[in-house]
C-alpha positions as CSV (number, residue, x, y, z in Angstrom):
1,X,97.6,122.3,87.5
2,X,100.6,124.9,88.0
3,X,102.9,124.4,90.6
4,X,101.7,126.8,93.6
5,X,98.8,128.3,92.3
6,X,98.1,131.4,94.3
7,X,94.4,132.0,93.0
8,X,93.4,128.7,95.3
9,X,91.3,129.0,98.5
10,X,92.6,126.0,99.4
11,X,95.9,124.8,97.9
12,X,95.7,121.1,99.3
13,X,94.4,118.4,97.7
14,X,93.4,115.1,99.4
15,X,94.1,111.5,97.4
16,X,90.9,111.7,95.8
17,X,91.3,114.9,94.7
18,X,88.4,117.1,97.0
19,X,90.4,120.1,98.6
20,X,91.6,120.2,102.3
21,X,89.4,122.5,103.7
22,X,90.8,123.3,106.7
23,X,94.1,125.2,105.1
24,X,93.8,128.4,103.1
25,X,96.0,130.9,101.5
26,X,95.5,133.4,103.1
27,X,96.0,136.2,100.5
28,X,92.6,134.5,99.3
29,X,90.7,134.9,102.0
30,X,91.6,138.1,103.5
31,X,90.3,141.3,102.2
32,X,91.1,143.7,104.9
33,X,92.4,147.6,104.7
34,X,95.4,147.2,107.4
35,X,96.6,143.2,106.3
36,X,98.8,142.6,103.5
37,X,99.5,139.1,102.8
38,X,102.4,137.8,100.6
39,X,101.6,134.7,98.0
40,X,101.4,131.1,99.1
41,X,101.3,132.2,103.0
42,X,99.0,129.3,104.5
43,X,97.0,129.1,107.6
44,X,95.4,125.7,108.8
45,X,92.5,126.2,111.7
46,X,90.8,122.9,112.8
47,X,87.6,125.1,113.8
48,X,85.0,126.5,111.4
49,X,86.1,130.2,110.1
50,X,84.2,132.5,108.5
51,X,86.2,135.8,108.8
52,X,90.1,134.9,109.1
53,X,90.8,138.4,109.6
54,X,89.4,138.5,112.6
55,X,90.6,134.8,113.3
56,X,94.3,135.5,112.7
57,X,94.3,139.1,114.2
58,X,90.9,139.7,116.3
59,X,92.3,143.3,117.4
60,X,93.0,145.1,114.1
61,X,89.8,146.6,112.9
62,X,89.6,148.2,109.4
63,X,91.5,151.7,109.5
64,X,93.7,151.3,112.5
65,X,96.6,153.2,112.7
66,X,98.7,149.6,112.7
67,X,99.0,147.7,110.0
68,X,100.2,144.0,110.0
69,X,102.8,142.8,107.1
70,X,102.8,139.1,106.8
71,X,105.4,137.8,104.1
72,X,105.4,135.1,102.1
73,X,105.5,131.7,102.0
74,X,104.2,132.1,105.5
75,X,103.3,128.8,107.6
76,X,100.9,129.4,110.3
77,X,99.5,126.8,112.4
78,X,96.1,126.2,114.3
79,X,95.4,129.3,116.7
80,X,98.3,131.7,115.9
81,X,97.0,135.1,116.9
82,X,98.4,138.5,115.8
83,X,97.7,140.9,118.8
84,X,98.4,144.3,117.3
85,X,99.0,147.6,119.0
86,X,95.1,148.2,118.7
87,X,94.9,145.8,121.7
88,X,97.2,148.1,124.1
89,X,96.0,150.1,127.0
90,X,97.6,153.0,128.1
91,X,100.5,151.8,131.1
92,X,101.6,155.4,131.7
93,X,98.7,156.6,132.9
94,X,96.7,156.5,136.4
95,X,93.8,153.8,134.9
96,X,94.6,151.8,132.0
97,X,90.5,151.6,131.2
98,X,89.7,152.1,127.6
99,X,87.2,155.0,128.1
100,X,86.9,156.2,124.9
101,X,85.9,152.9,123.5
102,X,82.6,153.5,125.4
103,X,82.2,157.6,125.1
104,X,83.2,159.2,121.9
105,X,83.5,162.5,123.5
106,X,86.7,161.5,125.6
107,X,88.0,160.6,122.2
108,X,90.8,163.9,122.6
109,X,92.0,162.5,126.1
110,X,93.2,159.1,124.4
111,X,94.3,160.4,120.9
112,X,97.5,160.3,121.4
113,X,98.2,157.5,123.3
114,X,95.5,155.3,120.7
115,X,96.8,156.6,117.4
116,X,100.0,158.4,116.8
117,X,102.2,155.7,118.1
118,X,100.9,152.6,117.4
119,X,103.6,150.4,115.6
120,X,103.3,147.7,113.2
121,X,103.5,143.8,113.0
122,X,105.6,142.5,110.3
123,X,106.4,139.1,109.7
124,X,109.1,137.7,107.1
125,X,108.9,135.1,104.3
126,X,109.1,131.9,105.0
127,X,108.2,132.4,109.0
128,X,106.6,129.3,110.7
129,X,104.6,129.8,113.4
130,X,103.4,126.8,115.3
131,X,100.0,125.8,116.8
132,X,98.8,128.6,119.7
133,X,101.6,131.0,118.9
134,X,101.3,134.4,120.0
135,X,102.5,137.6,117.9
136,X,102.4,140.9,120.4
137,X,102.3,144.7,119.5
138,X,104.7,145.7,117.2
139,X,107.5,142.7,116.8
140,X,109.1,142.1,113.6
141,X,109.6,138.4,112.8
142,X,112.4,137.8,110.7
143,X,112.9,135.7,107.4
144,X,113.2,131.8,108.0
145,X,112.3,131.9,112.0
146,X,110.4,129.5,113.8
147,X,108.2,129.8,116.7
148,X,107.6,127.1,118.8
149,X,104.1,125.9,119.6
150,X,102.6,128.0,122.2
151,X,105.2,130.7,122.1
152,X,104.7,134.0,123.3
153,X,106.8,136.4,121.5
154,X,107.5,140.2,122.7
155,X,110.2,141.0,121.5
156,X,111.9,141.3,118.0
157,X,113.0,137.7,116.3
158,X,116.1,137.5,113.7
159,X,116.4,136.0,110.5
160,X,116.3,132.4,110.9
161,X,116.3,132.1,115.0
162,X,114.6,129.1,116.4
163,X,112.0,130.3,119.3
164,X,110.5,129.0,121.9
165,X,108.6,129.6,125.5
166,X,106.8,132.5,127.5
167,X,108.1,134.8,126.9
168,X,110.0,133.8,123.9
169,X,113.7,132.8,123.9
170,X,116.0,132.2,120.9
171,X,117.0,128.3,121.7
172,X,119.0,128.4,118.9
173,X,119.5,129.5,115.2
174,X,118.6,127.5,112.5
175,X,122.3,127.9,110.4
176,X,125.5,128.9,110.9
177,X,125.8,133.2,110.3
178,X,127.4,132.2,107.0
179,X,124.8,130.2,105.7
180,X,122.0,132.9,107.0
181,X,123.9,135.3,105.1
182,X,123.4,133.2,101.6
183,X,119.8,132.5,102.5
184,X,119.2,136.3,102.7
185,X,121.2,137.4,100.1
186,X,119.1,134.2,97.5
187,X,116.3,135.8,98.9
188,X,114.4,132.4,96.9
189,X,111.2,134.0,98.0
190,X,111.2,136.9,95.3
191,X,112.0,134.5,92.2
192,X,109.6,133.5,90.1
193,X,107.8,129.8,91.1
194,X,109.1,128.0,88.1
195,X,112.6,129.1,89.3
196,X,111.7,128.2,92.8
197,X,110.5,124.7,91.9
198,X,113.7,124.1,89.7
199,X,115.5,124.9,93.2
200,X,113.3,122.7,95.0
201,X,116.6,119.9,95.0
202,X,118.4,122.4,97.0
203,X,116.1,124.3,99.2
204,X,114.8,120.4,100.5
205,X,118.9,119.8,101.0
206,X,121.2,121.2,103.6
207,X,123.9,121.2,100.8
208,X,125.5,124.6,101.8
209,X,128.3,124.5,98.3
210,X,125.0,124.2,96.0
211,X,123.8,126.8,97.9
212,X,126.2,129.3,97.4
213,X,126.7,127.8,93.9
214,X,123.1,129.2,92.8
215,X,123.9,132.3,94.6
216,X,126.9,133.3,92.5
217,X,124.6,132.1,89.7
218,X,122.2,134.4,90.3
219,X,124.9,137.5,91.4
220,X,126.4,136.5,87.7
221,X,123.0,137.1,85.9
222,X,122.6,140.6,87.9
């Protein structure tokens, strides 16, 4: 079996071979007009699903003006939610009641508010997101972040930041700026899997020279 196959439902196998059920790629199992899902991005849901669309983000319907971006390499935990701007009622105005939803005819009174500014979701490769997580309207998760179990995130997250709480705080980054700057500049995530497992000595070390060492490699080759 190749290494990381990205055609699997489900890429874990138990000791006796039968696949883990309860994880999924979830390029392979979404199929959805405003989700775009990067290769080997897993979710794991203890509960029977049978739409993980709607599991992961249960306000996006097909052909809202939001889309969600979710990288890869993507680790996503038991209930993490995506609420997207679709889930927004207007704040500005004197009732924040979702007529429209209910009337089609009021549909001109809420168009701009409901769909020329709705903003994306985007988040980068090799994100974690732990168990109950929370994504709101229109944050941008940077590449390599965690978010801590039961995190509520508003608010933009940077490459690599550690986050946890409600609402989100950055407890700490996960490298020195230095080291953040090689990570992004490897960019591993974008070479091909046979070069990413022949890295796998490095990326499961914290040796910072070999590191940089495969980065000049790689700026030598360019």
């Amino acid at each position: 079996m190749p290494f990381l196959n990205p055609d699997l439902r489900h890429p874990i196998r138990l000791p006796d071979g039968t696949p883990y059920e309860n994880t999924v790629w979830l390029r392979s199992v979404i199929d959805h007009p405003n989700i775009e899902v990067g290769d080997f991005t897993y979710y794991n849901d203890f509960d029977p699903v049978s739409d993980y669309a709607a599991r992961i983000a249960p306000y996006l319907y097909p052909g809202a003006p939001e889309k969600l971006f979710l990288g890869k390499f993507g680790q996503f935990a038991h209930g993490v939610r995506f609420i997207t701007d679709s889930a927004n009622h207007a704040r500005e105005w004197f009732t924040a009641y979702p007529f429209a939803s209910f009337d089609a005819d009021l549909m001109p009174h809420f168009a701009t508010e409901y769909f020329e500014n709705r903003r994306d979701t985007v988040i980068g490769h090799d994100a974690w997101i732990g168990h109950g997580a929370m994504i709101l309207p229109g944050v941008t998760v940077g590449h390599g972040a965690i978010i801590g179990a039961g995190a509520v995130v508003a608010k933009n997250v940077p490459p690599y930041a550690v986050m946890a709480g409600n609402p989100a705080r950055c407890v700490k980054m996960r490298f020195p700026p230095e080291v953040i700057d090689v990570l992004l500049a490897l960019a591993w995530w974008d070479m091909a899997v046979d070069d990413i497992r022949a890295l796998m000595p490095i990326l499961t070390s914290a040796d910072v020279d070999a590191l940089k060492q495969v980065l000049a490699e790689k700026k030598s080759r360019s």
